[in-house]
BAFI-143242 format. One record per residue (C-alpha): residue number from 1; chain; x, y negated, z negated. Coordinates in steps of 0.25 Angstrom, whole numbers. Layout:
# residues N
+-----+------+-------+-------+-------+
: pos : unit :     x :     y :     z :
+-----+------+-------+-------+-------+
: NUM :    A :     X :     Y :     Z :
...
+-----+------+-------+-------+-------+
This chain:
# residues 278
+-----+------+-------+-------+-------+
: pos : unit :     x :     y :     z :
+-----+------+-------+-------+-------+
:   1 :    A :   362 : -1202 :   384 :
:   2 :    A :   349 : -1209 :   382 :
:   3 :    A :   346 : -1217 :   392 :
:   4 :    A :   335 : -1230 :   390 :
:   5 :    A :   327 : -1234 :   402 :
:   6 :    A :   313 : -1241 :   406 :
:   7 :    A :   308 : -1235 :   416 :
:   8 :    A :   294 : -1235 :   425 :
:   9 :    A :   286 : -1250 :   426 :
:  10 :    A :   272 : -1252 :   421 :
:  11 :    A :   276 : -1251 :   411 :
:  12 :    A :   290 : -1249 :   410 :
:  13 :    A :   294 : -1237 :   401 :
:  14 :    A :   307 : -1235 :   393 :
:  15 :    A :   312 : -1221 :   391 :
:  16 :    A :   326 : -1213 :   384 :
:  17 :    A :   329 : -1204 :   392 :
:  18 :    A :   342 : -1195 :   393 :
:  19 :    A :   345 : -1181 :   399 :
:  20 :    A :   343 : -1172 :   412 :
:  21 :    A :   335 : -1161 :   417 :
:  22 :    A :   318 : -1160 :   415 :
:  23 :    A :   313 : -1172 :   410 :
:  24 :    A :   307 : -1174 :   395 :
:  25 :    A :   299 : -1184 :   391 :
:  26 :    A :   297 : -1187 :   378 :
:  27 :    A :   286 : -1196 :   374 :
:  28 :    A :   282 : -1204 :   360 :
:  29 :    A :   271 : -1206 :   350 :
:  30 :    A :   262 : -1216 :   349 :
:  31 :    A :   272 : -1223 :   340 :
:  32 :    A :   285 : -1219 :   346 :
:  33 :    A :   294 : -1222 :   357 :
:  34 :    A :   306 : -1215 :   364 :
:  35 :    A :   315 : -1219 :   352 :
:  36 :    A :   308 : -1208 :   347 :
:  37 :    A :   313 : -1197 :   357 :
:  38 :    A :   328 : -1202 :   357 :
:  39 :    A :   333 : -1192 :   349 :
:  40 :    A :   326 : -1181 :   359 :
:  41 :    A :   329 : -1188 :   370 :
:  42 :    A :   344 : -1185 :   366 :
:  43 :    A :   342 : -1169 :   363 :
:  44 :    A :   332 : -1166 :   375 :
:  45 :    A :   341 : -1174 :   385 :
:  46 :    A :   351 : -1162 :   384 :
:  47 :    A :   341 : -1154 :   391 :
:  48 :    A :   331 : -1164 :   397 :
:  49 :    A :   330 : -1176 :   406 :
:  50 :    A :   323 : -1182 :   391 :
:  51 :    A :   315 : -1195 :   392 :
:  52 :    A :   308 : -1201 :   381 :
:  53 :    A :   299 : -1215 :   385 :
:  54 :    A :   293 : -1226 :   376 :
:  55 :    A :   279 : -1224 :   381 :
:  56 :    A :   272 : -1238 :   387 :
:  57 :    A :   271 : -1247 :   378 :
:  58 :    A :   281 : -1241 :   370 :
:  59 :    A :   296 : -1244 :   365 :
:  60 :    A :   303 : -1250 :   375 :
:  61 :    A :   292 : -1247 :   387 :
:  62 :    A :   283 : -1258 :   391 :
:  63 :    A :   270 : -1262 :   385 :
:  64 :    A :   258 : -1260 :   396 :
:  65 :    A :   246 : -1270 :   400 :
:  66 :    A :   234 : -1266 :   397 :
:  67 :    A :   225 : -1254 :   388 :
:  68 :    A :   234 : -1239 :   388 :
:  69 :    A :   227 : -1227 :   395 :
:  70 :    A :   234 : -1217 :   389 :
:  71 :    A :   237 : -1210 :   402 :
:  72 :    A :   247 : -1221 :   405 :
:  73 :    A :   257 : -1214 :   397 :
:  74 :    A :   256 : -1201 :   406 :
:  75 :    A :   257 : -1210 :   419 :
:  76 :    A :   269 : -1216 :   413 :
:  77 :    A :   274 : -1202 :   411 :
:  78 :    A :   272 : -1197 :   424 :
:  79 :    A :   280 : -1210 :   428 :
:  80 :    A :   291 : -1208 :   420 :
:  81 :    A :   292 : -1193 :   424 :
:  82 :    A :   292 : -1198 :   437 :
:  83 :    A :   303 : -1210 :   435 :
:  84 :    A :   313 : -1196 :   433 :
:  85 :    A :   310 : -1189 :   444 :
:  86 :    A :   304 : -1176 :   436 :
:  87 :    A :   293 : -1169 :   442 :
:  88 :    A :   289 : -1164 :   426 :
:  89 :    A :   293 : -1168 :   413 :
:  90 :    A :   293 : -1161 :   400 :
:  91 :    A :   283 : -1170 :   391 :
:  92 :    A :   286 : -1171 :   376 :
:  93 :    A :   277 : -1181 :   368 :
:  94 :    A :   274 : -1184 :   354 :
:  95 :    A :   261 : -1189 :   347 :
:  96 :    A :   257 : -1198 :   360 :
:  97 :    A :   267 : -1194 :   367 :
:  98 :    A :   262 : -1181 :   365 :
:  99 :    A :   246 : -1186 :   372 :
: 100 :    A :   255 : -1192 :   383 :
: 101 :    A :   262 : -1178 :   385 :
: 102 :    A :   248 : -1172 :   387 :
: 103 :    A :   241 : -1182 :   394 :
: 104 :    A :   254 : -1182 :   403 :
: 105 :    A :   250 : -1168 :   407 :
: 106 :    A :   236 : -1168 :   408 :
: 107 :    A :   238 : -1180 :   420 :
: 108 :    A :   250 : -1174 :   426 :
: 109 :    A :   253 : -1161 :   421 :
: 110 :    A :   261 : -1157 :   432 :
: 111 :    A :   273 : -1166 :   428 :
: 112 :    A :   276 : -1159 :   413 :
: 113 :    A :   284 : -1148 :   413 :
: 114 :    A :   281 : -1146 :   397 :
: 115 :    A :   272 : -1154 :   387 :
: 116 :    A :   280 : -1154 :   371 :
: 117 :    A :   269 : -1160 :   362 :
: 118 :    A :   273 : -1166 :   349 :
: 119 :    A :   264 : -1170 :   339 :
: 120 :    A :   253 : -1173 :   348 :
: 121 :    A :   237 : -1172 :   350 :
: 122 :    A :   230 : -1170 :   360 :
: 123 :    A :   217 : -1178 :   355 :
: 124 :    A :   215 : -1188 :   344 :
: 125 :    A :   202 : -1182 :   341 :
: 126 :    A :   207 : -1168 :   341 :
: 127 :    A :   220 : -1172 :   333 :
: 128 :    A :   214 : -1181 :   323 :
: 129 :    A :   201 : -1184 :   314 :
: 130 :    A :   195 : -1198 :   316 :
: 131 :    A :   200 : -1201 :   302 :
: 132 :    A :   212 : -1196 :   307 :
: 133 :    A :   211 : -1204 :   319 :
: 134 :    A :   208 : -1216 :   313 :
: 135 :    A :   220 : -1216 :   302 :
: 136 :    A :   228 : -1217 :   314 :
: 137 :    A :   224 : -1226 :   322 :
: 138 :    A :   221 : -1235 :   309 :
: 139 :    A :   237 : -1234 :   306 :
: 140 :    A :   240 : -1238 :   319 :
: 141 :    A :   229 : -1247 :   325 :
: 142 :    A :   223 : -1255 :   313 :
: 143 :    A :   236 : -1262 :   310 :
: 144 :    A :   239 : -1266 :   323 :
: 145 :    A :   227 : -1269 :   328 :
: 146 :    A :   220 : -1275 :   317 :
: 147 :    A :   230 : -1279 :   307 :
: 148 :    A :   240 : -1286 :   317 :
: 149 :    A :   252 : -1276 :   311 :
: 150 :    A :   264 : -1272 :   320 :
: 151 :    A :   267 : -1257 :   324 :
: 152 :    A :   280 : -1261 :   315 :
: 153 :    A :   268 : -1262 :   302 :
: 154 :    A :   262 : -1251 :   305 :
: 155 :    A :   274 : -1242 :   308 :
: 156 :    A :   280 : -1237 :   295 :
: 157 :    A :   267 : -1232 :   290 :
: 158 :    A :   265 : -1225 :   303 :
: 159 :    A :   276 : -1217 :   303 :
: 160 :    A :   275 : -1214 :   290 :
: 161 :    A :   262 : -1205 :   295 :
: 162 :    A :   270 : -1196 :   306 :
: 163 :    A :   284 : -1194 :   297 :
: 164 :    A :   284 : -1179 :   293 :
: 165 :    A :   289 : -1176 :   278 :
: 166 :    A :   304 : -1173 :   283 :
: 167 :    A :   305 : -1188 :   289 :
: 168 :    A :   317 : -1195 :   285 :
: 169 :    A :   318 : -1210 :   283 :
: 170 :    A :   323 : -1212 :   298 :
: 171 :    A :   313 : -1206 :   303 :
: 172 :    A :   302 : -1213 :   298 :
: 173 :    A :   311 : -1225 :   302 :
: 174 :    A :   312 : -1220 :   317 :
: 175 :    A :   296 : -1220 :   318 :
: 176 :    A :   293 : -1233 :   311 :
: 177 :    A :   303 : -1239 :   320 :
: 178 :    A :   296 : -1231 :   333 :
: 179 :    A :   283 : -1239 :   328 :
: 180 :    A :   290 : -1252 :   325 :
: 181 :    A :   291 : -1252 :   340 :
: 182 :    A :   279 : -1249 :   344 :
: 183 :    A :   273 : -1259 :   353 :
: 184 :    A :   258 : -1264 :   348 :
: 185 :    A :   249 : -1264 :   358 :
: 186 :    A :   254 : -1252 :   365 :
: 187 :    A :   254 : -1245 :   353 :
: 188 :    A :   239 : -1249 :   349 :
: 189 :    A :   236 : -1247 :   366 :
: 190 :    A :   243 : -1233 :   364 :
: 191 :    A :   235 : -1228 :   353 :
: 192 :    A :   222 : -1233 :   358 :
: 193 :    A :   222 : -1227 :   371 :
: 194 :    A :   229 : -1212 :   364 :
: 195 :    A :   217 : -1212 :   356 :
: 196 :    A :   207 : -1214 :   369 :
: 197 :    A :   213 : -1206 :   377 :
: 198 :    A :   209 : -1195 :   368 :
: 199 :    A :   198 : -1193 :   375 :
: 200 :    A :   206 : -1187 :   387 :
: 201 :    A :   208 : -1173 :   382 :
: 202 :    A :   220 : -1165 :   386 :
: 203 :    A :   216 : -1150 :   389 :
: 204 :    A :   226 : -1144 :   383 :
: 205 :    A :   222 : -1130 :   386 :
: 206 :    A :   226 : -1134 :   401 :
: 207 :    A :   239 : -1138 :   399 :
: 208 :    A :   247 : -1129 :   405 :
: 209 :    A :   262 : -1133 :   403 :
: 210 :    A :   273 : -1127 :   392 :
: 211 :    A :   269 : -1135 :   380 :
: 212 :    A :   275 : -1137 :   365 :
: 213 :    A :   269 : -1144 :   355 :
: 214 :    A :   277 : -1149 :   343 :
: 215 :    A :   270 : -1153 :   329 :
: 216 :    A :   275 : -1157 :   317 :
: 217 :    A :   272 : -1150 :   304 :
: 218 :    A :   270 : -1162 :   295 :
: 219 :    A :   263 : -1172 :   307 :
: 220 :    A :   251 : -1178 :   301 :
: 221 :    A :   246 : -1184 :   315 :
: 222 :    A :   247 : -1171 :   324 :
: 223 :    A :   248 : -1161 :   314 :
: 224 :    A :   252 : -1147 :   319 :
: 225 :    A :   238 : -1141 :   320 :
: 226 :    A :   236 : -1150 :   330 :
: 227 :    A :   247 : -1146 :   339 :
: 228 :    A :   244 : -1131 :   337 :
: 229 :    A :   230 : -1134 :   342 :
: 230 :    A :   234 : -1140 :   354 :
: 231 :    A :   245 : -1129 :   356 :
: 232 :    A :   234 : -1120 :   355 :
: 233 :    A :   227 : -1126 :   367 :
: 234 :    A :   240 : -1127 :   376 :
: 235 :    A :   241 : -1115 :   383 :
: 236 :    A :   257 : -1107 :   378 :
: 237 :    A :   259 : -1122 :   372 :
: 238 :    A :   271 : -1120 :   361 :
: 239 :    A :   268 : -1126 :   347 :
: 240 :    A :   280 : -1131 :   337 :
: 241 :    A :   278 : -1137 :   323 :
: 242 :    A :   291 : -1143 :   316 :
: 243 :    A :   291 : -1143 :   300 :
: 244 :    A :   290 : -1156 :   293 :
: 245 :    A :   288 : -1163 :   305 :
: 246 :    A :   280 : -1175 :   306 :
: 247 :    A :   273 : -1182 :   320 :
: 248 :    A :   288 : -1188 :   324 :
: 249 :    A :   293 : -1173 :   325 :
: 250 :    A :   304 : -1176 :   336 :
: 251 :    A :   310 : -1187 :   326 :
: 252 :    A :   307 : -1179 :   312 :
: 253 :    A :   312 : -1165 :   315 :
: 254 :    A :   321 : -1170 :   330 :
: 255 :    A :   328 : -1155 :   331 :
: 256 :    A :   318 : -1147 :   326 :
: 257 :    A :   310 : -1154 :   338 :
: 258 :    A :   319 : -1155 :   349 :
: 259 :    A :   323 : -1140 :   345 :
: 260 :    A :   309 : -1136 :   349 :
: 261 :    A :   307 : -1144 :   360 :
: 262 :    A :   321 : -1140 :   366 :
: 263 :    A :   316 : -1127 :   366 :
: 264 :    A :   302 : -1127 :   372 :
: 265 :    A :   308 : -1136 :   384 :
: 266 :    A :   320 : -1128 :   387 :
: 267 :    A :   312 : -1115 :   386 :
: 268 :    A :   302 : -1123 :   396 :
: 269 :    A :   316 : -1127 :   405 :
: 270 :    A :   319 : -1112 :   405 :
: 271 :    A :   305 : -1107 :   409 :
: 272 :    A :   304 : -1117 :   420 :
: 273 :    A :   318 : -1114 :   426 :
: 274 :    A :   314 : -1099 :   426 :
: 275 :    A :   301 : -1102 :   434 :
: 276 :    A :   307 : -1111 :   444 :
: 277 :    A :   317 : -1099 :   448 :
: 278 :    A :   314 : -1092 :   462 :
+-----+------+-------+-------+-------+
């Protein structure tokens, strides 16, 4: 059973989380929240000690005084890890959870025991033109920093972008209700300082941790080249591209995904039980 808690202060976090054994801890897009893990939540918990958070700012976490230094979601992280007990946690992110994931390593990279990337970049400038770059951030930020709209106004025509061709009607409803909820200055904070930190550039040549990358085959905003690239660049790093999937792959194509994900963490479980044997 799911359990619902906030957790940590300064600010205070909310998290599902439900299971024993490792910890898993699965974190959200830009536009997301933990509502958007539940139904993983429920499948990895039969092997895991699964924990999915509303990032700060976030859902039911508390907004924060103050500019964002995107490393504040690592030291959130770490504190979380640390709020259980674990001395490492499998890290699973998506989109910015995926940034986070990374950036979690590169600060403390003796607290993963495996990095899943889903749907992720590694560097706005590396992932996208300035065109590119731009039509974004003019979706996002131009209504609700000049035009007075609400993330509520902007959400259905977001979502619209990220949905693969094999999205039903729900959903496109569960994401647009994802970013109904975003809180606005957090939101605008968030992708301000993502877009910054870009100049931290994670070498991902060094990263020397069992790592998969997931991508969908039909996601417009980090398209599966990009993820072969960066599997490319981590050493033994395993690559997965699910059909007809758009950016939301764990909502789109669930099983498929949880499938694959199953499989790379349990075969990590195994391989980790076999090199702590005397």
């Amino acid at each position: 059973m799911i359990q619902t808690e906030r957790i940590l202060t300064n600010p205070t976090i909310a998290i599902d989380h439900a299971g024993k054994g490792d910890l898993l801890v699965l974190l959200h897009g830009i536009g997301g929240n933990r509502t958007n893990w539940t139904r993983q939540v429920e499948v990895f918990s039969e092997e895991f000690h699964t924990v999915a958070w509303d990032a700060r700012g976030y859902g039911n976490s508390d907004d924060y005084d103050g500019p964002l230094d995107f490393e504040d979601f690592s030291h959130d992280l770490l504190e979380l890890i640390d709020y259980f007990g674990a001395d490492t946690a499998h890290v699973c992110g998506l989109s910015m959870g995926g940034r986070i994931a990374q950036d979690f390593y590169r600060l403390y990279p003796n607290r993963v025991a495996t990095l899943v990337l889903i749907a992720t970049y590694t560097s706005w400038s590396e992932g996208m033109s300035e065109a590119e770059l731009k039509k974004f951030t003019d979706l996002r930020l131009k209504p609700l920093k000049e035009d007075g709209e609400e993330p509520k106004d902007i959400a259905p025509g977001v979502a619209k972008t990220l949905l693969g061709p094999d999205a039903s009607d729900v959903h496109y409803r569960q994401l647009v209700q994802s970013m109904e909820n975003l809180h606005k200055d957090s939101y605008i904070k968030t992708i301000e300082s993502s877009i910054t930190h870009d100049n931290k550039r994670w070498d991902l040549q060094a990263f020397n941790i069992p790592s998969l990358l997931v991508y969908g085959e039909s996601d417009q905003l980090c398209p599966p080249a990009m993820g072969r690239a960066m599997a490319d660049r981590i050493p033994g790093s395993i690559f997965v591209e699910i059909p007809r999937a758009g950016h939301l792959i764990n909502i789109e194509q669930a099983e498929h995904f949880e499938k694959v994900v199953l499989e790379f963490l349990m075969n990590q479980k195994i391989t980790r039980g076999q090199n702590s044997l005397p």
